[in-house]
N, C-alpha and C positions, 0 to 999 in steps of 0.2 A: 595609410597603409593599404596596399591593393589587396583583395580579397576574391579574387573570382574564383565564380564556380565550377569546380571541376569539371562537371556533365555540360556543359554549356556549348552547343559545336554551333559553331562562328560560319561552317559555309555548309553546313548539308546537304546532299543532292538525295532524291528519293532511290539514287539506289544505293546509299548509302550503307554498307553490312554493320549489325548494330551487335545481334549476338552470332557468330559464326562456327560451323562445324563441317567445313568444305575440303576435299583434300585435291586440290589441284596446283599442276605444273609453277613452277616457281625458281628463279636464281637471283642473285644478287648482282649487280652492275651498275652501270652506270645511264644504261638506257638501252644499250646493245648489246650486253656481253654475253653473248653468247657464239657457238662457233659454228662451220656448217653443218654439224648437226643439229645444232640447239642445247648442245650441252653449255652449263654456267662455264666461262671464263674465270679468271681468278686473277684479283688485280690489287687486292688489299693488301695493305702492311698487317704487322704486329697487333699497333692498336685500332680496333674494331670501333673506335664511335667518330663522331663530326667532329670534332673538336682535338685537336695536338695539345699534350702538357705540357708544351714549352712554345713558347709565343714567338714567331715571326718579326723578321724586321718590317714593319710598318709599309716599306716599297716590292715587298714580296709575300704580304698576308695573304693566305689563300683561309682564315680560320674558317671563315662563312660560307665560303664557296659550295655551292651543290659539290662538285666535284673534287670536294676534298682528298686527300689522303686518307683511310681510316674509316669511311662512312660503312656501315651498315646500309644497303639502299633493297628495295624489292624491285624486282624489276621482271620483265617480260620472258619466257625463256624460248619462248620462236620468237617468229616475225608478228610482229602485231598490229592490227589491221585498224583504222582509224575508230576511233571511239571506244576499242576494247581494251582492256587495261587487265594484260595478267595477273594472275595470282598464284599464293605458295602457301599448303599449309604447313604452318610451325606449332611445334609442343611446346606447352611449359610443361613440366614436375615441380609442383607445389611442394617441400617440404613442412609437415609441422609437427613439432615436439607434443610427445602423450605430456599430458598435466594433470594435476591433481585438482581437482574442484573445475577445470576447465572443460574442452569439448570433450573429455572421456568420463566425465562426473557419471557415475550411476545412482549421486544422491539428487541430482536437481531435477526437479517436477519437468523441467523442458528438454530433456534426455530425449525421450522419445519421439519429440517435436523434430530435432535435430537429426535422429535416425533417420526420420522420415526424408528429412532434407538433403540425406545423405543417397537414400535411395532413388531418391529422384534427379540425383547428380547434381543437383546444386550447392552444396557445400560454400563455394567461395567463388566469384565474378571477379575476375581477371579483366584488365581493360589495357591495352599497349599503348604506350602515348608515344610522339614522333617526337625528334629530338629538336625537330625545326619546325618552323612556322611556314604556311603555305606559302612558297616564291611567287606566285601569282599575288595572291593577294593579302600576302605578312600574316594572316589570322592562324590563329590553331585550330590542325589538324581533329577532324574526329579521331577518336580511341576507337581502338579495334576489340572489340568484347568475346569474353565466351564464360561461361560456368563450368566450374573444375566441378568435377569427381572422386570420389575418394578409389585409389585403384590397389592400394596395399598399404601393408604394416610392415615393420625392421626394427627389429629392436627395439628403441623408446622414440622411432618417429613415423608419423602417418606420410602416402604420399596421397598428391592428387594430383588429375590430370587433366589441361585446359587444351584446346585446339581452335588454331586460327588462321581466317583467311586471309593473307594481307596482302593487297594491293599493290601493284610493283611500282606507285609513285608514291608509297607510305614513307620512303624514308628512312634514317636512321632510326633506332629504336632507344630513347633517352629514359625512360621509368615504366614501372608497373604500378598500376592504380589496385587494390584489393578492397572487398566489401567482402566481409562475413554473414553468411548467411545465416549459421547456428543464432542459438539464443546467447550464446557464451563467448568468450573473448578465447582467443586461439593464440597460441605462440607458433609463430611462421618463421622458419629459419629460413628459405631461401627459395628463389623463384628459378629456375633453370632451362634457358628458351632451344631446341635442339631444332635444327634442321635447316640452317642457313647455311651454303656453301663454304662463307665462311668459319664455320665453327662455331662452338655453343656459347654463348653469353647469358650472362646470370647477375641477378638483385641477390644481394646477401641482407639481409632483412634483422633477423635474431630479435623482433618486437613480438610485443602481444599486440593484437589485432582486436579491436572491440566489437562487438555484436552491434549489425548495425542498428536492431531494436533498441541499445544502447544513447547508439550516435549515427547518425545516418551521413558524415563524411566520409570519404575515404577514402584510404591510408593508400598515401606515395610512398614509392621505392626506388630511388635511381641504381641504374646498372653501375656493376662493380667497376667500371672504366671510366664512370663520369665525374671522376674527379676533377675539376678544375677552379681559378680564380672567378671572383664574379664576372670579370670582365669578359670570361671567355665563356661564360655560359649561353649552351646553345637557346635561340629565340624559342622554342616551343617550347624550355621548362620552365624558362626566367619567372615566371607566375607560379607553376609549381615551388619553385626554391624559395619564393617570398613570403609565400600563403605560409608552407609548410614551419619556416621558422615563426610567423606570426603565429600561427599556434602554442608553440612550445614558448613562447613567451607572454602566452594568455591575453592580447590584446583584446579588448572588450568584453571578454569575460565579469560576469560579477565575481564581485568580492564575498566569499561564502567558503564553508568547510571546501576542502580538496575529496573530489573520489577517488576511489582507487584508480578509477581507468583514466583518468587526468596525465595530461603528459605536461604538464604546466611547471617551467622553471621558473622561480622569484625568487627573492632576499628577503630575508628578513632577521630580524637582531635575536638572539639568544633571550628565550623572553620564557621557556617551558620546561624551566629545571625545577621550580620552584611549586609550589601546590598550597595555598594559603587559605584555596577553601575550606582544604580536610584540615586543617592546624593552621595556626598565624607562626609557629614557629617554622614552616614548612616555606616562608616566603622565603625567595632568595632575589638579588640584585638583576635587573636587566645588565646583558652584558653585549653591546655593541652603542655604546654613550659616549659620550665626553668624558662621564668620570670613569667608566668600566670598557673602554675600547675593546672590540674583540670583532677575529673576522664574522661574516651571515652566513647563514644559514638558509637551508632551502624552506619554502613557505608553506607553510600548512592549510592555514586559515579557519586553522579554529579557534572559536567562542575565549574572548577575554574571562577572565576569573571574578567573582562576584565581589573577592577581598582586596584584589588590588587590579584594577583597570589596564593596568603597564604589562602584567604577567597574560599570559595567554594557558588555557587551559589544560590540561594534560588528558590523554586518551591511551589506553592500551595498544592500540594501532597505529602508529607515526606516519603519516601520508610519505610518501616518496614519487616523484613520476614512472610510470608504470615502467618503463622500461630497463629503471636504476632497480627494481624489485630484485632478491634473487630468483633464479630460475626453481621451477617446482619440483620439478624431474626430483627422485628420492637420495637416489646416489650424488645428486649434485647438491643437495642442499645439507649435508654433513656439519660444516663450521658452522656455518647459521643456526640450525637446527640446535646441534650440541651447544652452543654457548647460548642460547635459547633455554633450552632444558634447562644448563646450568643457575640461569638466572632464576626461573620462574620455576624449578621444580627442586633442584639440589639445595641451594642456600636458604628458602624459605625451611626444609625438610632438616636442613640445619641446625636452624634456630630455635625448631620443637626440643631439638632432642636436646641441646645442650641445656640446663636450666638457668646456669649461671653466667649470664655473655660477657662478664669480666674475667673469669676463670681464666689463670693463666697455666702455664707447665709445671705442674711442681719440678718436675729433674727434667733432663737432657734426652734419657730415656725415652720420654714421652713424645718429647719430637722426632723420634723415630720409631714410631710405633705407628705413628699415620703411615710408616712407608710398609711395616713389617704387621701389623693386625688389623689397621685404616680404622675409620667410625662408620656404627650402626647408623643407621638412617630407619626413619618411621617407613610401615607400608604403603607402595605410591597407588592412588586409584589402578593405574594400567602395569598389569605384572609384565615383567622381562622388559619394563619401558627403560629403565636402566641399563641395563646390559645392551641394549641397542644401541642405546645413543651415547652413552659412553663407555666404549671398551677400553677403554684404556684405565679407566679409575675402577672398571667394575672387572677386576682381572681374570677369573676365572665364572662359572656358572654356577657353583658356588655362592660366590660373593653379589652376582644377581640376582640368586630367589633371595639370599636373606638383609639384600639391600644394607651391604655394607660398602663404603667408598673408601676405597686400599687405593694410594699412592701409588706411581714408579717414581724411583731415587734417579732424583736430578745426576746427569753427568759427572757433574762436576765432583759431587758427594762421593759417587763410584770410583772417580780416581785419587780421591784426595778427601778424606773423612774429616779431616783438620784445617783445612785449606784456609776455611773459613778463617779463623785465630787469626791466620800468620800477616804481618804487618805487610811483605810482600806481596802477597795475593790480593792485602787490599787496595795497592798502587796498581798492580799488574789491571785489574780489574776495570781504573779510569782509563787506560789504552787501549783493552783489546775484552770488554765487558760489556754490560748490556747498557750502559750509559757514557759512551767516549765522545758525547759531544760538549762534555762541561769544560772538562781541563784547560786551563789558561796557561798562559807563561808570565810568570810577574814580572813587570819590567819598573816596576816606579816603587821608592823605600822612604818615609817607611808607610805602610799598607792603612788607610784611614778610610773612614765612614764617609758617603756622601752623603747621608741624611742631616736631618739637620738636629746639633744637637743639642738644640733647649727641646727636643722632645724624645728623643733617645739617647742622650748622655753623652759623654766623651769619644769623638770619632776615631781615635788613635787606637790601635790593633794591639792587642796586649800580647799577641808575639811580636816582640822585637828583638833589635840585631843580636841581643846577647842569648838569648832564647835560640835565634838561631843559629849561633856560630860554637854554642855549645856541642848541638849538635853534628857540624859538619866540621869539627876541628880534627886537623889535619888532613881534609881534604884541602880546602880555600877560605877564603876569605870571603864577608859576606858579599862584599865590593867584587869580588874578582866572581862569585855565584850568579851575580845578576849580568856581568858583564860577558859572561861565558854562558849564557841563558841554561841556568842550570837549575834555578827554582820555579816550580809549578804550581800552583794554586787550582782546589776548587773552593768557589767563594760564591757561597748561597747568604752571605750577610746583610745587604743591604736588600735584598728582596724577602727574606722572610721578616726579619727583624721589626716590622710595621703587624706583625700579625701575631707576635708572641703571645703578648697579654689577650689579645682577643680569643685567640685558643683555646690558652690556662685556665678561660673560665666560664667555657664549657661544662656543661652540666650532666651532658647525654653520652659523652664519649671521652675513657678514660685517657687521656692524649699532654701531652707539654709539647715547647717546640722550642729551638732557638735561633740567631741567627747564627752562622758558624764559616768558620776557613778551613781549609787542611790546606796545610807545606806540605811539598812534597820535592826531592832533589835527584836530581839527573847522576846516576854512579856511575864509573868507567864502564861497568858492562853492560850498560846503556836500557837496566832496569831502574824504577824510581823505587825510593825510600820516604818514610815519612818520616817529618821531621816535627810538627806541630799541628795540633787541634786546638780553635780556639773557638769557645761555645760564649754565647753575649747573651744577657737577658736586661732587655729596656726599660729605665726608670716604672713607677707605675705601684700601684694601692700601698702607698706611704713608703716604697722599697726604691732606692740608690738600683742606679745600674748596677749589675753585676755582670763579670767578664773573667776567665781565666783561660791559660795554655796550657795545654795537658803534652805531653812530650812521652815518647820511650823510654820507660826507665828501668832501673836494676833493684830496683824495693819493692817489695810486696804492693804497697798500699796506693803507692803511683801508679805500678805496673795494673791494677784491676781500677783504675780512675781512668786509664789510658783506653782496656777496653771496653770501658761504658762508654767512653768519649767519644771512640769508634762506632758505636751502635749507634748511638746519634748523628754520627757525622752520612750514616750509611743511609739513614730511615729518611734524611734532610735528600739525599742524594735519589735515594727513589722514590721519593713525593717530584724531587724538580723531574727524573727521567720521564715518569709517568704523567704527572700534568702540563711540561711543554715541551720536551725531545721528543714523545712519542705523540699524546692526544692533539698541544697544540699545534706542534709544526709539523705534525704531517697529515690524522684524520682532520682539522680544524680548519687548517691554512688551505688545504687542498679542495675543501666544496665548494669555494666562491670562484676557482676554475672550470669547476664541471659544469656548475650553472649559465656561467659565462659561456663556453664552449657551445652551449647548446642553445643556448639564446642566440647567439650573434655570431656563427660560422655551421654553415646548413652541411648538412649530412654530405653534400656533393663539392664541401671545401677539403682539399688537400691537409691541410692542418687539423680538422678535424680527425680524418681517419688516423691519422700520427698520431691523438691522443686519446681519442677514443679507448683505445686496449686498455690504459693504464689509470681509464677510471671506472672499471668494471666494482660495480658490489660496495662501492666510498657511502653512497651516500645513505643505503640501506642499514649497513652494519653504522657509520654515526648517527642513525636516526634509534639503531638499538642501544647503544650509548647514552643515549639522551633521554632513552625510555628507561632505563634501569643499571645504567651504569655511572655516570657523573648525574644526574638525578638528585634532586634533595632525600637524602634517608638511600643512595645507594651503594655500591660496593664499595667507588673512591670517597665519598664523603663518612664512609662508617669504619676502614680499614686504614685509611691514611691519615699520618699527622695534624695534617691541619683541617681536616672534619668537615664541616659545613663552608668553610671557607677557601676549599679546596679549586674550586675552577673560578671564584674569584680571584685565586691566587695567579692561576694562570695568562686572565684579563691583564695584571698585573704584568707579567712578564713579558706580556702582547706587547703590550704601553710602550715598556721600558728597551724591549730586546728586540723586534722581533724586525728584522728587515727583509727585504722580501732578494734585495744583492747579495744578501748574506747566506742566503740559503744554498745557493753553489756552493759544493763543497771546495772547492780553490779558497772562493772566497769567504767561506766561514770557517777554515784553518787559518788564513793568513789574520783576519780579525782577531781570530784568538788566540796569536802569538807562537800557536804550532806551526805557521811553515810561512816561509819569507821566497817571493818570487824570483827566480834563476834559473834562468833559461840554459845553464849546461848542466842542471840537473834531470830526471826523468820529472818527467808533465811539466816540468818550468818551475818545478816548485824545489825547495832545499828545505827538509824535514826538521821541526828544533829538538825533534826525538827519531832517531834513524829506524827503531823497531817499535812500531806504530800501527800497530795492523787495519783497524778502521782505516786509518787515512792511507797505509800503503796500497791495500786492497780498494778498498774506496776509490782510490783516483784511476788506477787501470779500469775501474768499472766506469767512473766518470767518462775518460777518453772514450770508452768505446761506445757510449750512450750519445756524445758529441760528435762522433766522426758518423755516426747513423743519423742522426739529425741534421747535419752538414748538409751530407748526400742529399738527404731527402729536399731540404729546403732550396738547394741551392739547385734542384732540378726544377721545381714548380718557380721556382724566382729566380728565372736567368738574368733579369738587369733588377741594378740597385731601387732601380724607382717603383720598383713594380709591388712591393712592402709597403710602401707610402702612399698609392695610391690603388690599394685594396681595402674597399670600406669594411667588409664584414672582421677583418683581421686588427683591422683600427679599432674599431666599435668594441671588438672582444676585448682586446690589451684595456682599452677607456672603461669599459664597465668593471673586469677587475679590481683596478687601481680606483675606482671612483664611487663603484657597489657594492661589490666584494671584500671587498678591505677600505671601505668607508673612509673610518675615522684614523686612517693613516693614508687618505688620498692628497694630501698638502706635500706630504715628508717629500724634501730635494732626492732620497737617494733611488725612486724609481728610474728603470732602468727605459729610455727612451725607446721608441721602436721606429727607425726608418728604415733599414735597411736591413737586408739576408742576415748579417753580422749580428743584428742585434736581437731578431727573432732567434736564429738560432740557439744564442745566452738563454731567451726568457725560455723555450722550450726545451732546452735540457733540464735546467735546474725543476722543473714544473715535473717532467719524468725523472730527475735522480729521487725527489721528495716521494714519490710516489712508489717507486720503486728502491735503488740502496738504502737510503736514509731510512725509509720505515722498515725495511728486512734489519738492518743493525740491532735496532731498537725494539724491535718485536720478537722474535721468533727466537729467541734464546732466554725468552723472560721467565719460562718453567725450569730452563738448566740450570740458572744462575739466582734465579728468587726462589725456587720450588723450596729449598731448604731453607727457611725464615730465620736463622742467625746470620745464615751468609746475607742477606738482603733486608734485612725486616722493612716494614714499609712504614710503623710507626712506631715511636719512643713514647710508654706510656708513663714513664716517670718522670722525673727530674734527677738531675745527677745525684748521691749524695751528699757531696761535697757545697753545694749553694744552700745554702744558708738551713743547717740539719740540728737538729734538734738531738740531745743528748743520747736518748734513747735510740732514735736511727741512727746514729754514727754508731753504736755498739753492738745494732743488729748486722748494720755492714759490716764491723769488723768480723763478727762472729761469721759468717757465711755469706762472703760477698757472692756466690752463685745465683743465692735468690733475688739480688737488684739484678743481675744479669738476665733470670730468666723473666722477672718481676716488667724489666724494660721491651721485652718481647710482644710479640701480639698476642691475645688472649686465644683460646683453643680454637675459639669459634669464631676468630677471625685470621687464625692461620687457615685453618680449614677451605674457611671462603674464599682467601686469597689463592691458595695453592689450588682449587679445583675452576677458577675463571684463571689464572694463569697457563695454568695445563690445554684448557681449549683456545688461547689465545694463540699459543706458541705451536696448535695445531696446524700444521697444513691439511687443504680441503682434497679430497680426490681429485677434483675437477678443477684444480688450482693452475692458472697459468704462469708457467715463470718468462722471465726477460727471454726474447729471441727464440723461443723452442715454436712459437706459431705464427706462420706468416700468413698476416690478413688478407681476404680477397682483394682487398684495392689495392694491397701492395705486390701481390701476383699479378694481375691484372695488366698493371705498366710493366717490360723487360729489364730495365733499370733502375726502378725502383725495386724490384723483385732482385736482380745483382747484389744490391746495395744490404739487401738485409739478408740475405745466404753471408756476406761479408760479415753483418753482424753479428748474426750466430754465429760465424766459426769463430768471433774473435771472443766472444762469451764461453764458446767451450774450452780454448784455450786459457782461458781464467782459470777454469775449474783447475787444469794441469799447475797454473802457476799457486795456486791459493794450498796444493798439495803439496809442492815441492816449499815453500815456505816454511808451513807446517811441520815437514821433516827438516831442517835447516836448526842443527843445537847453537848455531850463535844466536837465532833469532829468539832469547828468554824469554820475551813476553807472550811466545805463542808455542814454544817446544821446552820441555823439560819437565822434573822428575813429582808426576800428578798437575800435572799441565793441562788443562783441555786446549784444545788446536783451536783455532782461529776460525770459522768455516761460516760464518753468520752473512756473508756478503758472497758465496759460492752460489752459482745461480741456479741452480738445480735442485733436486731434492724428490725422495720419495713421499707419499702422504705419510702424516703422521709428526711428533714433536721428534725433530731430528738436527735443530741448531745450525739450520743450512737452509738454503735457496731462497732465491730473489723472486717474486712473482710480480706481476709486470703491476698492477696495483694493490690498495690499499683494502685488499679483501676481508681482511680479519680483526 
């Protein structure tokens, strides 16, 4: 791997300008251009560098040509006399973001150091590097240096200012070299070069810059135009592009802890959930195995565990590469911060106060009194720290001095106090709810286990035809329901059912589980009905399977069997949304991209910048995840069903589900029996449910996320071959499928890449996951779970009815409320749950949604800049369509009487839990 050194100048002459502050005559040309007076001519296009983004026919290449189209060139701006070679001086404006702990620290001992540095105009050394190698002699160009200055302040960014004299045979201008002078690491937003005839040209940066006391390299920045394939890379950065990605993939680096200012992407297996030092009960499975498949993770590289060698350590600090961090700035770090607190200051403050962590509701009452009195909380070391950082739980100032945490009532509650009960709401909910990617269409009768059953018992479905055709008599027949795809299935049977007994005997956490189905049938008004529950509990400590159907009935004692049934079928329903709709396929499945991306397609790749946007903040917030949220002893293993075995669970459903062609949403409705391809349908698709709002709304987002991907690809890849024979875009696709997702690099159904056609597949689906799919799934999780009967997340009992002892059958009878409320989460794990839901479903102030900001390189080119004014308008035009839906009384599932509207995939949104907007990544 080449490695040279940056400062290294290949032809030097002694008059070489090394640091410059010169202000003389200067234009841009081609050698002459200038007119009888000497003023600049003007001969450039559009785009301002060496290099066209769209490739020539081979018999009219001019890419390399001194006299390109597009070049930036310095040139002479009289007559010039042999041996003299004019010059122009040009500005940079340095931006860089104020930060906390960074160059504005008043707490670091090297403050004043820095001041000093700042007084003497040295702050940061700028170096211009030429976009071509000398025609004479192929070598690179010396850099053209100068030391910025600090020249003002605005609001929360410094500027500074660099000046330089450059030589009117410098050439194009391809990157900016930076060294920090401070002691401290800088976040630099942007370099901005003014004073070429041409117009201003600029490095969009948005990194932390390390103190070179730190690291004495330093940090490249190509200009916002230098997008191109490898192939078309100009000769005087090729080195720059190659070094630059060898870093970010740590070549020769020792293997040792990550520092924070590391920009080092790797893989590595799910190995630091676990903590077996502090407890052996604390061990948990490695999950990226043979037996535990799961996608990588980015690498830490810390210290193995003294109790099990496989496990890797655990630290308060989760390394990230400096760049994936979030930003420090105060107003921007809101989500982070608040679900921060949440973790490390609210729910610890929780568990003081409640004494009893089994404690459930005595009444109904009670669950609504977190919205109308909330709970006391102990005093925090830092007073009003609450009321800060969350205004929303902390509602009045008030309720911050005396550290009470008060609820707001879920949407859904507000329109509809009942909603919850009603058997409709509970269908309406799998189409147009916070989990609509389960629903199936049953198409094969009668419904059987695939497990195997000399170890979980009889695989036949104890709903059968008479079970169902009791219930749909006088509609059809069961024959004519399947054949008119009229019955629906969610069927979490054969995946949980391997983990029941393991559960049940649990020691630490009061929890049961089963496996289970719900029927559900298609009515003329084109809402679903339930028709059957069927909850299985697997052979096991001297006990016969047990299996029954619980159905809608007209008797008391069915009729409250039916809603226990339900609570269980709901708690099954948000264990699967939360450990593989939302954590696995979308924060899980999505970091083995971003690492990839930044490994193997350098900042100056086309494809890069197209997905850059939409992995902002992924990999910091799942490294907070990993620190205290799926965690051994954290929120999902202490509040959800299945306990400790909770993101083993979801290994599980890696294994068994997870494809990576399926993840388009065409083709993960077509898979799951919701929509059959038909091209005189709208998208090609024919709905098996016509009001369908995920998938109606979803697929208008889909198209418009592919026809922007289109464009874009199909302008940087004007012939088919030119995919095929781009290594860095090969090398990325290979390490995903091979690093990224390992132990499903074998599976037939990856999706091959040679051509425009086919990148463009893998690059939507990569941005819908990112974007709709996690918006569906997220951001409506406080409307719809905030109130814990509508949602509960774990069933702490077992039904009555399986195998009940005399004296429980007669407590049921007397007052079946209290198994109802008895099956709920205990106080102090509603509590927990409702206040990390509430900051989950928050949007951040500084939150970007799909299409509202067009990126410097995509400004930068005309056409690509076209292409995404088209995408935005056709994103705000959603908004219109997702309204007029909404209002539309045939569409039931999204309009009528205590209804909440449909608005989970609208792409917009103010800050705050508002059950709407798309943001372009996996921020939260």
């Amino acid at each position: 791997m080449l490695k040279p050194h940056l400062n290294h100048h290949h032809h030097q002459t002694p008059g070489s300008p090394i640091i410059t502050r010169a202000k003389k005559a200067f234009i841009t040309g081609d050698g002459g251009g200038s007119d009888a007076r000497g003023n600049p001519t003007s001969f450039l296009s559009h785009n301002t560098l060496a290099f066209p983004v769209k490739r020539h026919k081979p018999f009219c290449s001019k890419r390399n040509s001194v006299n390109s189209v597009g070049q930036i060139k310095a040139v002479a701006g009289e007559s010039s006399t042999a041996g003299v070679v004019k010059t122009i001086t040009v500005k940079a404006v340095i931006t860089v973001q104020m930060t906390v702990g960074g160059v504005l620290s008043n707490l670091s001992f090297t403050r004043p150091l820095d001041d000093i540095t700042d007084m003497l105009g040295k702050s940061l050394l700028l170096e211009l590097v030429a976009a071509e190698t000398d025609p004479k002699t192929g070598l690179t160009k010396d850099t053209i240096k100068d030391y910025a200055h600090r020249t003002g302040q605005k609001a929360d960014d410094l500027t500074y200012l660099a000046e330089f004299e450059v030589p009117g045979d410098f050439g194009s201008i391809g990157a900016v070299l930076i060294e920090n002078e401070h002691h401290k690491e800088m976040f630099v937003e942007s370099v901005v070069i003014e004073g070429f005839p041409i117009g201003t040209i600029s490095a969009t940066c948005n990194s932390w810059v390390h103190s070179k006391y730190d690291n004495p390299d330093k940090r490249v920045f190509f200009l916002d135009k230098v997008a191109c394939l490898p192939s078309d890379t100009p000769s005087g950065l090729k080195t720059f592009r190659e070094k630059e990605l060898s870093i970010l993939r740590g070549d020769g680096v020792a293997v040792k802890p990550r520092d924070k200012i590391d920009r080092i992407y790797d893989y590595d297996v799910y190995n630091d959930l676990g903590d077996p030092d502090n407890d052996p009960e604390l061990t948990r499975p490695v999950l990226g195995t043979k037996d535990y498949p799961y996608p990588r993770r980015c690498k830490t590289g810390r210290a193995r565990t003294k109790a099990d060698p496989l496990s890797e350590s655990r630290s308060s600090d989760v390394y990230v590469p400096r760049d994936e961090a979030f930003s420090e700035v105060k107003n921007l770090t809101f989500s982070f911060k608040t679900l921060y607190s949440v973790l490390h200051a609210v729910l610890p403050s929780l568990e003081t106060t409640m004494i009893d962590k089994d404690l459930g509701f005595p009444y109904f009452t009670a669950i609504e009194s977190l919205f109308n009195e909330g709970v006391n909380l102990p005093a925090l070391d830092s007073k009003g720290f609450l009321g800060n950082i969350l205004p929303r739980l902390m509602k009045s100032l008030e309720d911050a001095q005396n550290n009470i945490l008060r609820f707001e009532t879920p949407e859904m509650i507000e329109r509809d106090k009942f909603g919850w009960i009603r058997d409709e709401e509970f269908c309406r909910q799998t189409l147009a709810g916070l989990n609509p990617l389960s629903i199936t269409l049953v198409t094969e009768w009668p419904i059987t286990s695939k497990l195997d059953p000399e170890v979980y018992g009889p695989p036949e479905s104890a709903i059968t035809k008479e079970v169902i055709e009791r219930q749909i008599r006088g509609y059809c027949t069961l024959e004519e329901a399947l054949e008119n795809k009229k019955l629906f299935m969610l069927d979490y049977h054969d995946i949980f059912l391997p983990y029941v007994n393991k559960v049940r005997e649990l020691t630490n956490l009061r929890t049961t589980l089963y496996g289970s189905r719900t029927l559900m049938y298609l009515t003329p008004t084109g809402t679903l009905r339930p028709l059957a529950i069927e909850l299985v509990r697997p052979p096991g400590n001297g006990k016969p399977q047990w299996k029954r159907a619980f159905t809608p009935c007209w008797d008391a004692t069915e009729a409250w069997l039916w809603k226990l049934a339900k609570m269980h079928a709901l708690a099954h329903d948000s264990g699967y949304h939360q450990l593989v709709s939302h954590w696995l396929r979308t924060h899980c499945c999505t970091e083995p991209y971003i690492i990839a991306t930044n490994r193997q397609l350098s900042k100056m790749h086309p494809i890069h910048n197209l997905l850059h946007p939409h992995f902002r903040y992924t990999m910091e917030i799942n490294a907070l995840a990993r620190e205290s949220l799926i965690n051994c002893g954290g929120i999902i293993e202490s509040c959800f069903s299945p306990g400790k075995y909770s993101i083993e669970l979801s290994s599980v459903a890696y294994g068994q589900l997870w494809r990576f062609d399926h993840e388009a949403l065409p083709a993960d409705l077509i898979a799951r029996g919701m929509a059959v391809e038909d091209p005189d349908s709208p998208h090609g698709l024919k709905l098996s449910v016509e009001d369908y709002p995920y998938a109606n709304d979803g697929l208008v987002l889909w198209d418009i996320i592919k026809d922007w991907v289109t464009n874009y690809v199909n302008h940087y890849y004007p012939e088919e071959n030119l995919v095929e024979s781009d290594e860095e875009i090969q090398a990325w696709w290979t390490e995903i499928r091979t690093q990224g997702h390992a132990d499903k690099k074998d599976e037939p159904w990856w999706p091959v890449l040679k051509t425009p056609r086919d990148l463009i597949g893998i690059l939507t689906t990569i941005i819908w996951v990112a974007s709709g799919h996690h918006a569906a799934v997220n951001f409506g999780q406080y409307d719809y779970a905030g109130y814990i009967p509508n949602r509960a997340t774990i069933a702490r009992v077992k039904m009555p009815c399986e195998d009940p002892t005399d004296d429980d059958w007669e407590a049921f009878k007397r007052r079946p409320e209290d198994e109802l409320l008895s099956t709920f989460p205990s106080q102090i794990q509603a509590s927990q749950i409702m206040a990390v839901l509430d900051v989950l479903s928050n949007h951040s102030p500084d939150e970007e949604y799909i299409g509202e900001k067009m990126e410097p390189a995509f400004e930068a080119v005309p056409q690509i800049k076209a292409a995404y004014e088209i995408f935005s308008g056709k994103l705000k035009e959603l908004e219109g369509i997702i309204d007029s839906r909404n209002a539309d009384e045939t569409r039931k599932n999204r309009n009528g009487v205590g209804v909440s509207p449909y608005n989970l995939l609208k792409p917009y949104s103010e800050a705050g839990v508002t059950s709407m907007g798309v943001p372009n990544s996996i921020s939260i």
